[in-house]
N, C-alpha and C positions, 0 to 999 in steps of 0.2 A: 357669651356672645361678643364682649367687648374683647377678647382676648383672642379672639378669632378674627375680628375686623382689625384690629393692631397689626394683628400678624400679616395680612394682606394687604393692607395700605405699605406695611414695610418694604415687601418683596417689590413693586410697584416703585418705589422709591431710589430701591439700589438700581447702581448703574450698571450692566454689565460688564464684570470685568476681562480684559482682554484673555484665552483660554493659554496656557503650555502647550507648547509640540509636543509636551509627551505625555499631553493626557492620555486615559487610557480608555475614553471613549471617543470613537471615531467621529469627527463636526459631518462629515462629507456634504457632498455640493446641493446650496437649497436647490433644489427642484419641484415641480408640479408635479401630482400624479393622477391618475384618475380618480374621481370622488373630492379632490380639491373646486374650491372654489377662486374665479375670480371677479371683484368688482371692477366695471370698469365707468369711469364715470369723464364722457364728452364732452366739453363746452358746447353748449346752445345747438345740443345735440340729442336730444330724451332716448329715441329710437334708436341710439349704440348705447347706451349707457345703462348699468344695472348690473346685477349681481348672479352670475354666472356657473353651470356648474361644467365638470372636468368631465366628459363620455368618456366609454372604456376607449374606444381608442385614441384618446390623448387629445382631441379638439375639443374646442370650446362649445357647448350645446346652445346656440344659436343661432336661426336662422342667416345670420350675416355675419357671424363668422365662425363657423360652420367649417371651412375649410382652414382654420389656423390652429396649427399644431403648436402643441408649449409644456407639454410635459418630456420630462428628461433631459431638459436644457438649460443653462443659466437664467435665470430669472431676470437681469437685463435683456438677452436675445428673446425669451418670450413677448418680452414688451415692446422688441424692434418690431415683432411678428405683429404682435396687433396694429403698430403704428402703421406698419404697412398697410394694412387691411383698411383701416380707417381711412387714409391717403385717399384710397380709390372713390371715398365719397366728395371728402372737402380736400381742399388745399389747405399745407401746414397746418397738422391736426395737433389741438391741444389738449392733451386729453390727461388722468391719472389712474394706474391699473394697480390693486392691492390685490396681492395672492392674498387666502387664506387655506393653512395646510389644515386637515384632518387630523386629529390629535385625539387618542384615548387617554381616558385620567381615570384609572377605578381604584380598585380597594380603598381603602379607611381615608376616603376624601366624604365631605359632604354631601356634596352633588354628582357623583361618578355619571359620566355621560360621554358621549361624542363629540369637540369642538373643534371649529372651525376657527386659526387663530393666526394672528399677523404672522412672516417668518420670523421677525426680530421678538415673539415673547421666548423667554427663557424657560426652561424645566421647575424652576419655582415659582412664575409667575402663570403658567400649566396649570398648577395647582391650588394656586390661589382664585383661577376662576373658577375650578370646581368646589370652591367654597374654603378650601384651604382643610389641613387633616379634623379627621373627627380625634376624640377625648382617647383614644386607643389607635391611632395611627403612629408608626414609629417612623419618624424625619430622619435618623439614621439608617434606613433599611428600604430605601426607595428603587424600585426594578425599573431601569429602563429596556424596553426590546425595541432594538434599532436594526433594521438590516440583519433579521433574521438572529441576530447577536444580543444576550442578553448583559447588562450592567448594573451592579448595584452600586447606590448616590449615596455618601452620608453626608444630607446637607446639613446636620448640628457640628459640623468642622466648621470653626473662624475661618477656614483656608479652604472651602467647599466652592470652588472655583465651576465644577463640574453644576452645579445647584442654577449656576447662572449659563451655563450653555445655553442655544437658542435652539429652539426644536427641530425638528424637522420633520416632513409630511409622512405620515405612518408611524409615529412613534406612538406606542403606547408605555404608558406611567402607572407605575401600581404603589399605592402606598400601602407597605404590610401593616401586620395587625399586631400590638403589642399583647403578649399570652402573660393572663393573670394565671397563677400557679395556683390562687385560693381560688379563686372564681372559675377556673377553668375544671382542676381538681379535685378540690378538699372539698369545696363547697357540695359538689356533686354528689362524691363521698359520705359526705358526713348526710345530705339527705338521704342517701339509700340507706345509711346505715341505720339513721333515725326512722324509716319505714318499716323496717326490718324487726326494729326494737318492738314499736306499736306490733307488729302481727304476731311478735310474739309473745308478748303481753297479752295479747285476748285469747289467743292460744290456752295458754297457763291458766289464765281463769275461769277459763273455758271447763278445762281438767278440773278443776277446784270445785266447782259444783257437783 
């Protein structure tokens, strides 16, 4: 348990570092999509303010703003979107809007689930919310599918640059499963073989009488 909270206070801790132009997974541009959420939270304003989800077609599912579109766009220009919206209630609205993108984390994680998580967490800090790998997760063999495109991460590289990319809305994360060759195998093996033996041991004595 302690080795598992280390490990996730860690990720938590590193900074992100700036990514190469020639990684070889695509960053492309944060956006919203449907199933995202946003918070949006108004000064001394309750009735705009709250945590929002994304309809299928791309507006924000509330009654008052309702008409403002934000998926597919810069995530600055989304927030021009709301300010406007807002505008039409107060004058110089001050307000603060936090995307959260939709994020799958499964295999040999703890907690494999659905999250909903800042743009700025990274692909290892992804994983550290869903509790970070189980006792047979391999951190070298991490699947991203991004844009229909899949990638595979080896964040136990010193130089695992890619480990710290920042997500983005629809990625799913898999963490594979490390294959025990005794336990998977022999172990198997050797009990059929030992089942095998007993039947025909009773067999034999069976004859014996």
């Amino acid at each position: 348990m302690f080795r598992h909270f280390r490990w996730i206070l860690l990720l938590f801790l590193l900074p992100p570092p700036a990514l190469p132009a020639q990684g070889a997974v695509p960053a492309g541009m944060a956006t919203l999509r449907p199933g995202d959420l946003v918070r949006i939270t108004v000064w001394r304003n309750a009735e705009l303010s709250g945590e929002f989800e994304i309809g299928g077609d791309g507006h924000i599912q509330h009654p008052l703003y309702r008409e403002v579109a934000v998926t597919g766009v810069p995530l600055e220009e989304a927030e021009d979107r709301v300010r406007s919206m807002i505008a039409r209630h107060q004058s110089a609205p001050q307000f603060v809007m936090e995307p959260r993108f939709r994020v799958a984390v499964g295999g040999e994680v703890q907690e494999p689930n659905l999250y909903a998580l800042p743009p700025e967490r990274t692909l290892a800090q992804a994983i550290a919310m869903a509790g970070g790998p189980t006792e047979r997760g391999r951190l070298d063999n991490v699947r991203l599918l991004r844009g229909g495109r899949e990638f595979v991460v080896d964040m136990t590289r010193p130089d695992a640059d890619l480990a710290q990319m920042a997500i983005r809305s629809g990625d799913q994360i898999m963490v594979a499963r490390r294959v025990s060759v005794f336990r998977e195998y022999i172990a198997p093996f050797a009990a059929v073989t030992a089942a095998v033996a007993a039947v025909l041991n009773v067999i034999l004595r069976y004859q014996d009488i």
